[in-house]
C-alpha positions in Angstrom: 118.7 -25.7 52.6 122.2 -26.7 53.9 125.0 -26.8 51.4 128.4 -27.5 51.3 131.9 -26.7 50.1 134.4 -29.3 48.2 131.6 -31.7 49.3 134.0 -34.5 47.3 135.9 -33.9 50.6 134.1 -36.7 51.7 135.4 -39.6 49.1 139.0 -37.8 48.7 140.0 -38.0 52.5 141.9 -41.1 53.2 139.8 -42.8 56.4 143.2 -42.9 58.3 143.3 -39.0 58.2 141.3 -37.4 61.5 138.6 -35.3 60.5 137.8 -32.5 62.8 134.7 -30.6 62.2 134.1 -27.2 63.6 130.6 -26.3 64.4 129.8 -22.4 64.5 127.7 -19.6 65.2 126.8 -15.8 63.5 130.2 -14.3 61.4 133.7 -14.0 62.5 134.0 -10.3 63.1 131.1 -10.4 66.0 131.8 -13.4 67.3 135.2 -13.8 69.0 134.1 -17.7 69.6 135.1 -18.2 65.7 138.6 -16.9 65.8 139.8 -20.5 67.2 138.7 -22.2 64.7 140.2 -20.1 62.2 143.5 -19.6 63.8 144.2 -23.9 64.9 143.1 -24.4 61.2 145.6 -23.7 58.8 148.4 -25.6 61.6 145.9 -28.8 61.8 145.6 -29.0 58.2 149.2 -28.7 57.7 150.1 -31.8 60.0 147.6 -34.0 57.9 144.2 -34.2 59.7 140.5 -32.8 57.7 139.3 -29.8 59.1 135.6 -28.6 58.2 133.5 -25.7 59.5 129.7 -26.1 60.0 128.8 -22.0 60.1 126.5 -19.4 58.7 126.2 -19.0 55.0 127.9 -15.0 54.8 129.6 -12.9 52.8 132.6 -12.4 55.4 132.5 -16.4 56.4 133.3 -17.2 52.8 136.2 -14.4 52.8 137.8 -16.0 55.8 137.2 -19.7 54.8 138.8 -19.0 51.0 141.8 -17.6 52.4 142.4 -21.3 54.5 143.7 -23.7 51.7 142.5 -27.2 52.0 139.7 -26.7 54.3 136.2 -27.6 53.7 132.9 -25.8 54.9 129.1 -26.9 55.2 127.0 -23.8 55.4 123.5 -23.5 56.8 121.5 -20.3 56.5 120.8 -18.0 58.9 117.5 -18.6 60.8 115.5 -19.0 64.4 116.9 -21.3 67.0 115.0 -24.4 65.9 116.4 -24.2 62.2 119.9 -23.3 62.7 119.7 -26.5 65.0 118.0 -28.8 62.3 120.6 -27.6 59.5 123.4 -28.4 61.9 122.0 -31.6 63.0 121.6 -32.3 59.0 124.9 -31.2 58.0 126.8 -33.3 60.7 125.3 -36.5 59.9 126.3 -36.4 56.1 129.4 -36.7 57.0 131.5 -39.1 58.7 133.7 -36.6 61.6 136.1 -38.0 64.1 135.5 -35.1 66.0 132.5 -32.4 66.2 133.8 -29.4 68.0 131.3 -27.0 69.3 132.6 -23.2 69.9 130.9 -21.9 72.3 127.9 -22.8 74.3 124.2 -22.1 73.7 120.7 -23.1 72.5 121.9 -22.5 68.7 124.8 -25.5 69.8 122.9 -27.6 71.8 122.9 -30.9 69.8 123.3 -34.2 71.6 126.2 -36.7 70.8 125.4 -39.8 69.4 121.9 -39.0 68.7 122.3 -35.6 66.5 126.0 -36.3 65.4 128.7 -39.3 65.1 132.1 -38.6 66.5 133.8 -37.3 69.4 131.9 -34.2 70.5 134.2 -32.0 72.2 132.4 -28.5 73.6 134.0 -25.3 74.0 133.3 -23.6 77.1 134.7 -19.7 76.2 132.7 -17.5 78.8 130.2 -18.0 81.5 126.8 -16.2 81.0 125.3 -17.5 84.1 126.8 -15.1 86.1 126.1 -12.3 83.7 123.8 -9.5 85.5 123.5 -8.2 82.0 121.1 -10.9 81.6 117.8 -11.5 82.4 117.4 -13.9 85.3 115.5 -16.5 83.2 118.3 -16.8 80.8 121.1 -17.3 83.1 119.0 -19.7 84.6 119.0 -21.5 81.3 122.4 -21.1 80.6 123.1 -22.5 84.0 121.3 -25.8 83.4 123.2 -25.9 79.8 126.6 -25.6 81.3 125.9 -28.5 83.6 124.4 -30.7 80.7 127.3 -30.2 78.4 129.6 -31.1 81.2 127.3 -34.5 81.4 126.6 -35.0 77.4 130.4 -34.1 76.4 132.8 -36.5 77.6 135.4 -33.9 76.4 135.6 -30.3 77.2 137.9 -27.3 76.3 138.0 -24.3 78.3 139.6 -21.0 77.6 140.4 -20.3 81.2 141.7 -21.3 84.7 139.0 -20.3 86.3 136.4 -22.6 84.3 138.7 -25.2 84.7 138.5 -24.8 88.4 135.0 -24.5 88.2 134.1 -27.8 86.3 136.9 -29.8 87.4 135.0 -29.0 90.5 131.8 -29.9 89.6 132.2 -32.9 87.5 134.3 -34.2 91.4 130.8 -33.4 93.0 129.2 -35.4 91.0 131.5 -38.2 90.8 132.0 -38.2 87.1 135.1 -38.4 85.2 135.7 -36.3 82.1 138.7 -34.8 80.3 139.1 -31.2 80.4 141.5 -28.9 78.2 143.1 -25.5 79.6 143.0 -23.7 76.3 143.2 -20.2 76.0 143.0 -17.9 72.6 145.8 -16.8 70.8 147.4 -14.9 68.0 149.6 -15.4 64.8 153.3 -13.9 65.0 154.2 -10.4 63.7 157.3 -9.1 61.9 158.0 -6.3 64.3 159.1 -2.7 62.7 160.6 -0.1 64.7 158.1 3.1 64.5 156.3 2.5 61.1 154.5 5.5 60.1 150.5 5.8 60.4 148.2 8.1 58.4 146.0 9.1 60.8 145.0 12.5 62.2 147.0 11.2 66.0 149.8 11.8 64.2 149.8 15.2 62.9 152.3 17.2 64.8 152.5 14.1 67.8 155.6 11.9 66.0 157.3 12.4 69.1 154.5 11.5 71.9 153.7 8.0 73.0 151.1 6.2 72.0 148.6 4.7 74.3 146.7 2.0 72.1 142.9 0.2 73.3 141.7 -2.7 70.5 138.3 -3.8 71.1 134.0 -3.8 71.4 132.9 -0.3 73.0 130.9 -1.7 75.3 130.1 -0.2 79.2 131.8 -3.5 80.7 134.7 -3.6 78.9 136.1 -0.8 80.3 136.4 2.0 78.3 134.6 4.7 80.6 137.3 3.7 83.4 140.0 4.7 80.5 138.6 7.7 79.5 138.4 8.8 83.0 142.0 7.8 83.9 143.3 9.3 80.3 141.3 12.7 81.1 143.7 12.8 85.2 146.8 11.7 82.9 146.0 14.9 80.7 146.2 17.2 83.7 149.8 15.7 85.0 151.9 15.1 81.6 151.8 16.1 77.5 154.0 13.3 76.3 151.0 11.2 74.7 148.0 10.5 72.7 145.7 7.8 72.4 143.9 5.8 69.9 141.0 4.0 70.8 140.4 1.2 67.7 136.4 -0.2 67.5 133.3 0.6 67.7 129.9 -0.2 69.5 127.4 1.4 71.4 129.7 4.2 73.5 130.9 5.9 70.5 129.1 8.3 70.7 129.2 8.8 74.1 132.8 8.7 74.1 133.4 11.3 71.3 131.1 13.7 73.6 133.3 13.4 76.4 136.5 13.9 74.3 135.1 17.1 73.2 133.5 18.2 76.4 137.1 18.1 78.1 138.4 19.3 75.5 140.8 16.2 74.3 140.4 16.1 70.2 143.8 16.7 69.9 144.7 13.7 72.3 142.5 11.1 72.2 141.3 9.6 68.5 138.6 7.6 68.0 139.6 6.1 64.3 136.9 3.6 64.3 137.1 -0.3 63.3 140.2 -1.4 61.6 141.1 -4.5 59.9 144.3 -6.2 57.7 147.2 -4.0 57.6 145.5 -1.1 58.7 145.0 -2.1 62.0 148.7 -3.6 62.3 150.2 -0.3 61.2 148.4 1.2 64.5 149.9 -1.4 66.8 152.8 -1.3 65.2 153.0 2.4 66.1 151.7 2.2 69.8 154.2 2.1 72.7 151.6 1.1 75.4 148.2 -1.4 74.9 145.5 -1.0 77.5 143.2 -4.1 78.8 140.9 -3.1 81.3 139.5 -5.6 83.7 137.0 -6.2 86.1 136.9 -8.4 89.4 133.8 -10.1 88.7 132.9 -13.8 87.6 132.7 -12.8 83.7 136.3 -11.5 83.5 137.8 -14.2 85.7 135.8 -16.8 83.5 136.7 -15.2 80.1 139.7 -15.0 77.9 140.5 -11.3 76.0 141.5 -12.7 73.1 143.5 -8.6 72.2 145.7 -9.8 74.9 147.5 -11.9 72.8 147.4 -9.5 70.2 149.1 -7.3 72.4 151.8 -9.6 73.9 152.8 -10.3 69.5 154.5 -6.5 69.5 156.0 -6.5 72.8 155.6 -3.3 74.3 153.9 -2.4 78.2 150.3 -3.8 78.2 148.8 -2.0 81.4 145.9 -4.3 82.4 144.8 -6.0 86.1 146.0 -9.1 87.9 142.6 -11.4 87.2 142.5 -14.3 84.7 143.9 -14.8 81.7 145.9 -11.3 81.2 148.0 -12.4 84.5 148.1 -16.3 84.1 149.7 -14.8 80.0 151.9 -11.7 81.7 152.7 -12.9 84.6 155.4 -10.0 85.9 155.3 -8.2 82.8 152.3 -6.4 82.8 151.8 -2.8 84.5 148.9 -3.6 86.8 146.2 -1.5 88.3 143.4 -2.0 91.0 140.3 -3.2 88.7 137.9 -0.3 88.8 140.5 2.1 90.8 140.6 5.3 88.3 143.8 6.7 90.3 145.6 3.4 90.0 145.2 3.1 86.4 146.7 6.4 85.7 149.7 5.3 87.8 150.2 2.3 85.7 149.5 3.8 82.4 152.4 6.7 83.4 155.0 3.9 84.6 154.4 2.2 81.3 154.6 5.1 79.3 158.0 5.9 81.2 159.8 2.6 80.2 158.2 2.0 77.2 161.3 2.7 74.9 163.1 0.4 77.1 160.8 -2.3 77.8 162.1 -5.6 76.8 159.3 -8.7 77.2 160.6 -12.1 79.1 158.0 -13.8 78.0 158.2 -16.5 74.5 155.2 -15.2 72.3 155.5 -18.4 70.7 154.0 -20.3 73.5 150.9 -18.0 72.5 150.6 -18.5 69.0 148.2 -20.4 67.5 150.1 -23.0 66.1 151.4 -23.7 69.4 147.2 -24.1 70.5 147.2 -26.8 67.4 149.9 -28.6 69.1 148.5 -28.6 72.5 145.1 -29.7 70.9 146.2 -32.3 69.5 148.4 -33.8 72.1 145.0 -33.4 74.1 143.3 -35.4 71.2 145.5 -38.0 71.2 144.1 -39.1 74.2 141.4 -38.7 72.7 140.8 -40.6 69.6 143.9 -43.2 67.7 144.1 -40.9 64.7 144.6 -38.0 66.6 148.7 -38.5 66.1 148.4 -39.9 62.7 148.7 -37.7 59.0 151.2 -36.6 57.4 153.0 -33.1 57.1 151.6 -30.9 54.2 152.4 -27.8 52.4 152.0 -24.5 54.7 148.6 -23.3 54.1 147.0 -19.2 54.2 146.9 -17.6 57.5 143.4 -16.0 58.7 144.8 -12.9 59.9 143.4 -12.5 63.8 144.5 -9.0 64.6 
């Protein structure tokens, strides 16, 4: 059965005060859809509205939503399409939301508003799986006729990219329909930069002097990584000033740590696995360059990497290509290379490694923070709904830490 969190939330709320529910899918560590939710949070709360998640009853869901104070949570249990959708569709009409935010689209979110929920439905467009050859035709056939009946259902949509905001913008003009749209990419919270903190690892034994090249993310064939072990393996012929630390895990982890050994680069490239808290910041804290690899194909245009923000927090080089969101955020301050051009990758990963003791950012990271994606969403909301600019200032609340 569904159950709830500080379910009094519901008599103690002053009906001037916007309630914003969140509605969510799986646990925050494999689903990157979450982290929005998590990060506006705490900033929402503070200037006065309710925020509530609707998401899986887990161990690491509870973690994250203790550490937000004020919040509230209804939790479903985890289950096949049909009963996740019934416990939302339960959980949502017990309460009385101004908004119901859906992160991220699919079957498990695809409740219909005014008949499964009150409120403002607002859905969160964060990839496009239509275009996904990784997918069986069927289902991007069915993701394809999901993305156009959101567009329809939802008068409001939020988008983490340019590119789906060129996409539906055009579509909702071919049919002639008018909805609002929000250009709303992910973010990070701020850092308190040190100058060379010192890691306990095994990269660092005897290497305090070489620069660190630094990856954060899934292991995954299309993210990349095969392109950077190849490029990392031609910088290893042409220069000694480096090592790298690859951070996650996934399904090329093993592959990976073969090839490592096979050309013979233990003693360069390090594998440490998945880090989290101040572990992981005490690695990019330490790393002079950030790799993002990127593709020129639908899915990367469409998507947002949320790492690049994480990156873009400790200013230093972030070697990555011109597509999407990595450009529209670097703009000139990224070290580009020719998506899927081996050759050009090294080049840029060597020119950031050359001014990487010198490089200074011109970008403001505050524009990427996630309070500033609270501001912005609520400026958009204001269009939205009249208590959108109402509620007062409160206390600062916990961060969720997104690194």
């Amino acid at each position: 059965m569904p159950t709830s969190q500080n379910a009094n939330n519901k008599d103690v709320v002053p009906r001037d005060t916007m309630r914003i529910c969140f509605v969510l899918n799986s646990v925050l560590s494999r689903h990157a859809s979450m982290k929005r939710a998590f990060g506006m949070a705490p900033y929402l709360i503070e200037r006065g509205r309710s925020v509530t998640f609707c998401l899986e009853d887990a161990e690491e869901n509870r973690r994250a939503v203790a550490q937000i104070v004020g919040c509230e949570a209804l939790w479903y249990h985890q289950g096949s399409l049909w009963q996740e959708r019934s416990a939302k569709r339960r959980l949502l009409s017990s309460r009385d939301f101004d908004i119901v935010h859906f992160c991220g689209l699919g079957w498990r979110n695809a409740l219909i508003p005014r008949l499964d929920f009150r409120g403002v439905g607002v859905m969160d467009h964060m990839e496009l799986e239509s275009v996904s050859r990784a997918e069986q035709l069927p289902r991007r056939a069915m993701q394809y006729l999901l993305e156009w009946g959101a567009l329809l259902m939802f008068t409001h949509t939020v988008v983490v990219s340019r590119y789906l905001e060129r996409m539906f913008t055009s579509r909702l003009a071919h049919l002639g329909v008018k909805r609002s749209i929000l250009y709303l990419p992910f973010a990070a919270n701020r850092v308190a930069l040190e100058s060379r903190p010192a890691v306990s690892s095994t990269a660092d034994t005897g290497e305090i002097a070489k620069r660190r090249v630094v990856f954060l993310g899934k292991f995954y064939a299309n993210y990349g990584l095969r392109e950077i072990l190849l490029a990392l393996e031609r910088l290893s012929y042409v220069r000694k000033d480096w090592t790298a630390t690859l951070l996650g895990n996934g399904p090329l982890y093993s592959e990976m740590t073969e090839f490592i050994v096979s050309k013979g680069l233990s003693d360069r490239i390090f594998l440490p696995g998945f880090k989290t808290g101040t572990d992981l910041e005490a690695y990019l804290q330490a790393a002079d360059v950030f790799v993002s690899p990127m593709t020129d194909t639908p899915i990367d245009w469409a998507r947002c990497p949320g790492k690049i923000f994480i990156y873009m927090m400790f200013q230093k080089p972030i070697v990555t290509c011109k597509i999407g969101e990595n450009y529209e955020a670097l703009g000139e301050d990224g070290y580009y290379y020719e998506p899927q051009d081996v050759d050009s990758m090294v080049a840029a990963i060597g020119g950031a490694l050359d001014a990487a003791r010198s490089f200074v950012a011109h970008y403001d990271v505050t524009r990427f923070t996630w309070e500033s994606r609270a501001t912005t969403y609520l400026g958009w909301l204001a269009s939205v709904h009249p208590l959108a600019g109402t509620g007062p200032q409160r206390h600062k609340t916990s961060r969720i830490c997104n690194i």
